[in-house]
C-alpha positions in Angstrom: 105.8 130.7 91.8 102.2 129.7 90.7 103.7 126.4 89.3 105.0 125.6 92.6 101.8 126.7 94.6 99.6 124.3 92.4 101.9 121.4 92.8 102.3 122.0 96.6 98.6 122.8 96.8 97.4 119.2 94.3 100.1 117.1 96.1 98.7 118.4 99.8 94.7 117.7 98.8 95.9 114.3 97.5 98.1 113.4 100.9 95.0 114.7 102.6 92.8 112.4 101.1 95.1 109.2 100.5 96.4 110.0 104.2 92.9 107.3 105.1 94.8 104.9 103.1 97.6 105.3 104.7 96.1 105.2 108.3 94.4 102.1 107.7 97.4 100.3 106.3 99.0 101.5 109.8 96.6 100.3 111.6 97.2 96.6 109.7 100.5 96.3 109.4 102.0 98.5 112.6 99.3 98.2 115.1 98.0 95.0 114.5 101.2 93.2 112.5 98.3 91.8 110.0 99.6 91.7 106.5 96.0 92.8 105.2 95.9 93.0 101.8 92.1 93.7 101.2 92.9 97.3 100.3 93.7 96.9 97.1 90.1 95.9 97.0 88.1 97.6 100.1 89.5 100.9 98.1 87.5 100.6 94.9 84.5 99.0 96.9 84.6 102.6 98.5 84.1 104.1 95.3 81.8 101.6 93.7 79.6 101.8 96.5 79.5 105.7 97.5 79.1 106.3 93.0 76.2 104.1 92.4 74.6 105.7 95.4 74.8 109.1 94.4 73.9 108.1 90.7 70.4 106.5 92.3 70.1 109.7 94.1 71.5 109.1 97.5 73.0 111.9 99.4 76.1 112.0 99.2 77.2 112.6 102.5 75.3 109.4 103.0 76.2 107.7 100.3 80.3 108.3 101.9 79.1 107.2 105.1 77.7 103.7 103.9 80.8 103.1 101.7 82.6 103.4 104.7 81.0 100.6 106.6 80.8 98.7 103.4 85.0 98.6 103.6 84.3 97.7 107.4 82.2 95.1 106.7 84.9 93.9 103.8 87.2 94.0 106.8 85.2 92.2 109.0 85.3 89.1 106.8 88.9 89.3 106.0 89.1 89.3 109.6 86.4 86.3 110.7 89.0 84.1 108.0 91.8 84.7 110.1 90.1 84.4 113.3 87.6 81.9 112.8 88.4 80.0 110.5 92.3 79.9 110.6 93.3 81.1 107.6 96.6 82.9 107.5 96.4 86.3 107.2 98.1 86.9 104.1 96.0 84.6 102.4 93.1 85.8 104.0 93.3 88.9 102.8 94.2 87.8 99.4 91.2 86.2 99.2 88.8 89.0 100.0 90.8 91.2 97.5 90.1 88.7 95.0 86.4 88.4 95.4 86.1 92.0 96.3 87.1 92.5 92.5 83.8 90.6 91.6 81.8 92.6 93.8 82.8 95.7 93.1 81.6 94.8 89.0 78.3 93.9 90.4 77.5 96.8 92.3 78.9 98.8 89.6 76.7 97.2 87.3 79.8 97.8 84.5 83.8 98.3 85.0 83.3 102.7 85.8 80.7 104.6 86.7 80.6 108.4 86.1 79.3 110.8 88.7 80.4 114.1 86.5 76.9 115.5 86.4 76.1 114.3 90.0 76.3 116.0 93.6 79.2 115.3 95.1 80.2 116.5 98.5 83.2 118.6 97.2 80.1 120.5 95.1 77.8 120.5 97.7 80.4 122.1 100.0 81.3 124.7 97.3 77.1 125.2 96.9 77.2 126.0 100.7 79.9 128.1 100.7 78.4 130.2 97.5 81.8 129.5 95.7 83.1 127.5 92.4 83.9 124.1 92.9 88.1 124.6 93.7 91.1 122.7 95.2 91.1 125.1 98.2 87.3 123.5 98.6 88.4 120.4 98.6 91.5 121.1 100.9 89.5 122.8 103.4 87.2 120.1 103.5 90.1 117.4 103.6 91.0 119.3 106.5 88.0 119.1 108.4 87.7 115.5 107.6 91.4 114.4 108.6 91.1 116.6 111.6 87.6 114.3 112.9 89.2 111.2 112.0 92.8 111.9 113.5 90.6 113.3 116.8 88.5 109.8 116.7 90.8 107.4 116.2 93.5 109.3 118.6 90.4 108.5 121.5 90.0 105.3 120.5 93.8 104.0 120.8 93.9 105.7 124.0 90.8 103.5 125.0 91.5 100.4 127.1 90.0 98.3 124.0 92.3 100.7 122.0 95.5 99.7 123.9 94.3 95.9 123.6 94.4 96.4 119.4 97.5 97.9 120.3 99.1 95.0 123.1 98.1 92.4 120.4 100.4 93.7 118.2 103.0 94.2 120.3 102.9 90.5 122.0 99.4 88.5 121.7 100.2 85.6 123.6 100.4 88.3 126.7 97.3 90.0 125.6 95.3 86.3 125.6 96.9 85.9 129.2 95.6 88.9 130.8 92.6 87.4 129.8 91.3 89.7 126.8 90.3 88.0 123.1 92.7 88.4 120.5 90.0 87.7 117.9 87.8 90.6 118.7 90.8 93.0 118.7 91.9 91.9 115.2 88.4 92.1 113.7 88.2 95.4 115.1 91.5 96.7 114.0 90.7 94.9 110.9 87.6 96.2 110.1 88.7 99.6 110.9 91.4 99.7 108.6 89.2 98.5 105.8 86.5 101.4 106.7 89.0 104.5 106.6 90.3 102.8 103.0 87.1 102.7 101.8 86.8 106.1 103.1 89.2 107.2 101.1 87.9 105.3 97.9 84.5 107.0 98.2 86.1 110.5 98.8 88.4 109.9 95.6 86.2 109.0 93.3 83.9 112.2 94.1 86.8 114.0 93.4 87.9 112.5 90.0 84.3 111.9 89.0 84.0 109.0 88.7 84.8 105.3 90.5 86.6 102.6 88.3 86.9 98.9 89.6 90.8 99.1 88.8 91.6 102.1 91.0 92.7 100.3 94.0 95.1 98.8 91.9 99.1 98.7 94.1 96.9 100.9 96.7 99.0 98.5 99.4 102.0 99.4 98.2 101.3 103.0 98.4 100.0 103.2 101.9 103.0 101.3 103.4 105.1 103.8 101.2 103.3 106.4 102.9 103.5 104.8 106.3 107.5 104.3 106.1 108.0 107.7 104.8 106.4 109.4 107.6 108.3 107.2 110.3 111.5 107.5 108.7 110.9 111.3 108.1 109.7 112.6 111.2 110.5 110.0 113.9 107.4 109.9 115.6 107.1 109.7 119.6 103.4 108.6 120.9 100.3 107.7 119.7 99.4 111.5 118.0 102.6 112.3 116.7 102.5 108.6 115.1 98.8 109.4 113.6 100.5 113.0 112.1 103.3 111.5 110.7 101.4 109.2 108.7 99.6 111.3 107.3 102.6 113.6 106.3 104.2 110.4 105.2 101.1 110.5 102.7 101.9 114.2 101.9 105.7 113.7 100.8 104.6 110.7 99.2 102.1 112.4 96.6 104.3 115.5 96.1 107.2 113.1 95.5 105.0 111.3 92.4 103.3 114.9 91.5 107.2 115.6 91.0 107.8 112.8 89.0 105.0 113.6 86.2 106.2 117.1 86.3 109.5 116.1 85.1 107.7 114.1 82.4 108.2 110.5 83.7 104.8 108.1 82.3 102.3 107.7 84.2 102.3 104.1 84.1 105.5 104.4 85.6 104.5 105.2 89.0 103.9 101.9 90.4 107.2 101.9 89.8 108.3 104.8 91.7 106.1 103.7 94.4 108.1 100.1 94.7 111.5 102.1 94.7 110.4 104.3 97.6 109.5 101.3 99.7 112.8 99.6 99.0 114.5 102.6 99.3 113.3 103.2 102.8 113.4 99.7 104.3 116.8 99.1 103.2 118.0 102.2 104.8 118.0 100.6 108.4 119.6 97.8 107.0 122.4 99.7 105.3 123.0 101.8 108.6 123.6 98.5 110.4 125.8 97.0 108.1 128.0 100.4 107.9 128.0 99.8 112.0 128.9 96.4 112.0 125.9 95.1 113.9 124.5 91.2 113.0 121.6 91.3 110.9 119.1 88.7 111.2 117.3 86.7 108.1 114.4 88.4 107.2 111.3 86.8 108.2 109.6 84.8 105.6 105.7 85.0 106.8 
């Protein structure tokens, strides 16, 4: 019973706390249609950023903050290539996550940096609380932090500037003739999505102690696993059900890999796992059709 507490209890904090990861993706990929694939970069810029500000003594509540807008500023100039320059977004975003790999060394100063010995808020919140430094700490304070988010970002999509980033998705050539700029939404949504990753980087590496400028590593891949997972799974109906799914999508998704290295499976097999999921759950539309008969177009190439 204990074994299967911890393993609900680890795979929950982790959902929690990947669930930004997975909330920026959707933002990207559903809202927007942007293949944005900065994350695999914004995420260690996160950590890199919110570690060597705590190491040089920053708060660390303010050190998370700042990381934050460092991922919307990585955004922001994924974005301005798309929109200003004309670069396709794929490559756009390939290009950030390339040089983001760069930065991320130079604010690091070396490939990790350790933050064992250095206030974190997971042990500040334990400190405040009078308590050990646990997983129910850093649950309950996943929970508070999912709960803001989910609350601000359920506002702002219900905003008229929220329902543009939404239209543009949906059909941009009706969004430009209503008279509203196309650009601004996507840097927006853009620059969002980027924050709430590196969000989650910051958050992640307080938690495992330190930040490493490979962890972002197939973090795409793992936020549109957790994206799928939660729309397949619960079938979401409006903006706040949508927000919830996703995040559960990120819940299933951790327990299903916690699941994995409890059967003894490598761990360098879990990029693996992750690919299979994905596959798994886009083809299963696809199969459904086929069984009914129904014409399938070709898959679009960009």
């Amino acid at each position: 019973m204990d074994y299967v507490i911890n393993l609900l209890s680890v795979s929950f904090y982790e959902g929690l706390a990947y669930g930004f990861v997975a909330l920026g993706v959707y933002i990207t990929f559903r809202v927007l249609a942007f293949p944005d694939l900065t994350v695999d970069g914004s995420f260690p810029l996160g950590g890199a950023v919110a570690a060597t500000l705590i190491v040089n003594g920053i708060n660390p509540w303010l050190a998370t903050l700042i990381a934050f807008l460092a991922g919307m500023l990585a955004g922001l100039m994924t974005s301005l290539l798309n929109t200003k320059l004309r670069i396709n977004a794929l490559l756009a975003g390939i290009l950030m996550m390339v040089s983001l790999y760069s930065i991320n060394l130079a604010i690091m100063g070396r490939s990790n940096v350790s933050v064992l010995r250095e206030a974190t808020v997971f042990k500040q919140t334990a400190h405040w609380l009078g308590i050990e430094t646990t997983i129910v700490i850093s649950i309950i304070l996943m929970v508070i932090l999912v709960i803001i988010i989910l609350g601000i970002l359920n506002w702002f999509l219900r905003t008229e500037i929220g329902l543009a980033l939404r239209a543009t998705g949906d059909n941009e050539q009706m969004v430009r003739g209503l008279g509203v700029s196309t650009d601004m939404t996507t840097i927006i949504g853009v620059s969002l999505s980027n924050g709430l990753v590196a969000l989650a980087g910051g958050l992640i590496a307080q938690k495992q102690n330190f930040a490493d400028v490979g962890m972002g590593i197939g973090m795409i891949v793992m936020g549109l696993a957790s994206v799928i997972i939660g729309e397949r799974l619960f079938r979401p109906r409006g903006v706040t059900a949508i927000l919830f799914a996703v995040i559960g999508g990120s819940f299933v998704y951790r327990l299903f890999l916690s699941i994995a290295i409890r059967l003894g499976l490598p761990p360098s097999n879990l990029k693996l796992i992750t690919a299979l999921l994905v596959i798994i759950a886009l083809a299963i539309p696809y199969i459904q059709k086929r069984i009914r008969g129904e014409w399938i177009p070709p898959a679009a190439r960009m």
